[in-house]
C-alpha positions as CSV (number, residue, x, y, z in Angstrom):
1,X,156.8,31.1,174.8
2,X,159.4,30.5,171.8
3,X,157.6,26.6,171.1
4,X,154.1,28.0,172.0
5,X,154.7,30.7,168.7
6,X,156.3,27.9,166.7
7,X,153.2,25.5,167.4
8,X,151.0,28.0,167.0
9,X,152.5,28.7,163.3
10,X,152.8,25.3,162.8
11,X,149.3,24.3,162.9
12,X,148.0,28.0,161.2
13,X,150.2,26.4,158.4
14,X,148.9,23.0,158.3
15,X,145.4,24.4,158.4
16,X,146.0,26.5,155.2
17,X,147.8,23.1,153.5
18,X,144.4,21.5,153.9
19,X,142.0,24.4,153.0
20,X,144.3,24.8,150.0
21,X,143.8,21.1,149.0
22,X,140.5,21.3,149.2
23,X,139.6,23.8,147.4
24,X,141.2,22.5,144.0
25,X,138.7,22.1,141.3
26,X,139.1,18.9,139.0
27,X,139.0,19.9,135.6
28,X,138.8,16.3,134.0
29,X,134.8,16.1,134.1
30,X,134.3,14.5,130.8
31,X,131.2,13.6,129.7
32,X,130.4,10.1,129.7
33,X,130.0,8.3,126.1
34,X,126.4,7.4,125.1
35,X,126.5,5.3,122.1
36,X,123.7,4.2,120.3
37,X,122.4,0.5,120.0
38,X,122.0,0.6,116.8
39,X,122.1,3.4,114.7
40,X,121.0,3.1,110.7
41,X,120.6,6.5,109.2
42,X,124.1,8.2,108.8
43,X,124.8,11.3,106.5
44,X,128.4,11.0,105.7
45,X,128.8,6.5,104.4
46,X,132.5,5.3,105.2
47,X,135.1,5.1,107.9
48,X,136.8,7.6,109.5
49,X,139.8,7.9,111.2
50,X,141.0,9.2,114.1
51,X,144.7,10.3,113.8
52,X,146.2,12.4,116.4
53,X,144.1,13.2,119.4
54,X,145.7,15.5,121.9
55,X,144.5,17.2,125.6
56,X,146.9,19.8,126.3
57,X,146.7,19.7,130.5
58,X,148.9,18.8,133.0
59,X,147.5,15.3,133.4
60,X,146.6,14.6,129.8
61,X,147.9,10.6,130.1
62,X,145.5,10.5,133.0
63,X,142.4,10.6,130.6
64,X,143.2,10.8,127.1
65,X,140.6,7.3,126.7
66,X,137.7,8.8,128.0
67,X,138.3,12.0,126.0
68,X,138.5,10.4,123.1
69,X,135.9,7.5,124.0
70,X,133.6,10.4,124.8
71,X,134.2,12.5,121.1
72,X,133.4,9.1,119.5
73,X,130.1,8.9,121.3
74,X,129.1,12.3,120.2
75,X,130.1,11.4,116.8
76,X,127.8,8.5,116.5
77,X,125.1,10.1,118.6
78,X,125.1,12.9,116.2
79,X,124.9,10.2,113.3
80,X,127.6,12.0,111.8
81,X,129.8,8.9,110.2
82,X,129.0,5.1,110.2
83,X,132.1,3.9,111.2
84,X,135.0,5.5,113.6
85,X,138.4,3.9,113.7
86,X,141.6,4.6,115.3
87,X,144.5,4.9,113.0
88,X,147.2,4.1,115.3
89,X,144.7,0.4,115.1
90,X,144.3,0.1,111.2
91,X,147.2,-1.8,109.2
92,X,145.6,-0.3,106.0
93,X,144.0,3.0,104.7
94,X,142.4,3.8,101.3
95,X,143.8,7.1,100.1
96,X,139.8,7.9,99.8
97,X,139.4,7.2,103.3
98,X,139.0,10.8,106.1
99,X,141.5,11.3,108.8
100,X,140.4,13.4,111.8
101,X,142.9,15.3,113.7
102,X,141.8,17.1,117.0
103,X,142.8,19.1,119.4
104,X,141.5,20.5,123.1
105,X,142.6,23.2,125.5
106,X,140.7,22.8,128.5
107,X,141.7,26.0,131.3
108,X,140.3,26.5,134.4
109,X,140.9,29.7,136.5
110,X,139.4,30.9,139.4
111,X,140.1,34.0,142.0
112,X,138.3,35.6,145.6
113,X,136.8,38.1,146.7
114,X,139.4,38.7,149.5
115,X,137.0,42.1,151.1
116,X,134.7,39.4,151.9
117,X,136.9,36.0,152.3
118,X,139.7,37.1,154.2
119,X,138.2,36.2,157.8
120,X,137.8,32.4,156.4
121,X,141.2,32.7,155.7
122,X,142.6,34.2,159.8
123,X,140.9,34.2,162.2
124,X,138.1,32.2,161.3
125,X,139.4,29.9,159.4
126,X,136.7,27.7,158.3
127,X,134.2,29.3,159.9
128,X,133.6,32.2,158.1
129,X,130.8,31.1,155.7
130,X,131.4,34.5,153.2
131,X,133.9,32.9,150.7
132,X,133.3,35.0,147.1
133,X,134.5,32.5,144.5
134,X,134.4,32.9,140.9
135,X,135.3,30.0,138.4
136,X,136.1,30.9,134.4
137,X,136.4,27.8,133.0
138,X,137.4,27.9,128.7
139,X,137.3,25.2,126.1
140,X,138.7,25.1,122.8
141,X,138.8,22.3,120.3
142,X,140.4,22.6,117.4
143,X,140.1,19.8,114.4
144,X,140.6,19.0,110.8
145,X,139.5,16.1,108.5
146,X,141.8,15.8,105.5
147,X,141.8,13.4,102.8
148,X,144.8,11.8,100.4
149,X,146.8,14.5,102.6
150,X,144.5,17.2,101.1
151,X,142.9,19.0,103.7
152,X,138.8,19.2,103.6
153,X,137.9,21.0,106.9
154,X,139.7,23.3,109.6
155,X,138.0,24.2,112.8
156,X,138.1,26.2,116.1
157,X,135.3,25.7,118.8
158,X,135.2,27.8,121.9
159,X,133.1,27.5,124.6
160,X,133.2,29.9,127.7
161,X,130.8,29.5,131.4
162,X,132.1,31.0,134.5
163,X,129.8,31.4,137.6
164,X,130.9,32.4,141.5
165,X,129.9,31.0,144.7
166,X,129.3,33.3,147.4
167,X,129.0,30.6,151.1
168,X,131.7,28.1,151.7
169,X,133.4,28.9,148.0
170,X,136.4,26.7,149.4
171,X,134.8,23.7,149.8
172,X,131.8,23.5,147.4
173,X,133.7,22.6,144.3
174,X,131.2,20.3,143.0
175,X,129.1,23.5,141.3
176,X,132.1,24.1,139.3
177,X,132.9,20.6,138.3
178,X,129.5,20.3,136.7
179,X,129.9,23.1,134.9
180,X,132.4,22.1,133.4
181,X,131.2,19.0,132.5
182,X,127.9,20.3,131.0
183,X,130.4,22.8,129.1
184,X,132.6,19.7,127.9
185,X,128.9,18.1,126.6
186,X,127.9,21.4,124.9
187,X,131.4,21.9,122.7
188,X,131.0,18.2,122.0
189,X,127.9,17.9,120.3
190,X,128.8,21.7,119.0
191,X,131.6,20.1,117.2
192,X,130.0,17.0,115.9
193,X,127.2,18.7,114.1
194,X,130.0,21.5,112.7
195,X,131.5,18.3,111.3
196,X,128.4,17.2,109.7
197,X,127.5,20.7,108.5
198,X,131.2,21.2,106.5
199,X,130.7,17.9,105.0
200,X,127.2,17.6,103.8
């Protein structure tokens, strides 16, 4: 009876492990970069430069590239400057030329409904099809361009979307990962024409 109750917890366990693993919702849905074949027209002439260029999550080194790959893109597709460099690449700056510092704090939180999930959870684990979900998901960039070590423009962009899923909210993470991601596009191309607005 003893290893019958110890089985029996044993597998109610494992069964949690897995509904817990996949229920995780990835975070790092970054938009992919667009860039222009050839693009002529842009309203601030000259280079800039991209100095630091931090994502403050857990998994940062993961996808720093495509962050940054992807604010480029928006930059460009926004005809904001004609030229965008990396600092960390150049071997010589003009004292005339803009540095670009920028920030982001992506956060993603979600909770249940437990009055109606807590059958999916024991006894009908996975069964249950009633599995209230709500995702909050919050985006902040924060930049500055400076010039000769003089700085030109300081910024803070937010951008909030949260939705819930009512059937299977364990499972069906893919309605929150594109929300996210259309919320990453949205603060992106927000921030690109901010840029172009404070320096026109």
């Amino acid at each position: 009876m003893r290893i019958q109750k110890l089985l029996f917890k044993l597998s109610f366990a494992s069964v949690i492990c897995i509904l817990v693993s996949q229920c995780k919702v990835d975070i790092r849905q970054i938009p992919a970069g667009r860039d222009l074949a050839d693009v002529k027209s842009n309203s601030v002439n000259g280079t800039i430069y991209i100095g630091k260029f931090e994502v403050f999550t857990a998994d940062r080194i993961e996808f720093l590239r495509a962050w940054q790959y992807s604010f480029k893109s928006s930059l460009r597709n926004n005809r904001v400057f004609s030229e965008i460099k990396n600092l960390s690449d150049s071997e010589t700056v003009s004292s005339e030329s803009l540095i670009l510092d920028v920030e982001i704090y992506p956060t993603f939180n979600d909770s249940y409904n437990y009055w109606w999930t807590w059958p999916a959870i024991y006894p009908l684990v996975g069964y249950w099809p009633v599995q209230k979900r709500t995702g909050n998901y919050d985006i902040t960039i924060n930049y500055q361009i400076s010039k000769n070590k003089n700085i030109l423009v300081q910024s803070s962009i937010i951008e909030s979307k949260s939705m819930e899923i009512e059937i299977y909210g364990f499972y069906r993470t893919s309605e929150f990962e594109s929300m996210i991601e259309n919320t990453n596009l949205l603060i992106l191309d927000k921030c690109s024409k901010e840029i172009l607005a404070k320096l026109q």
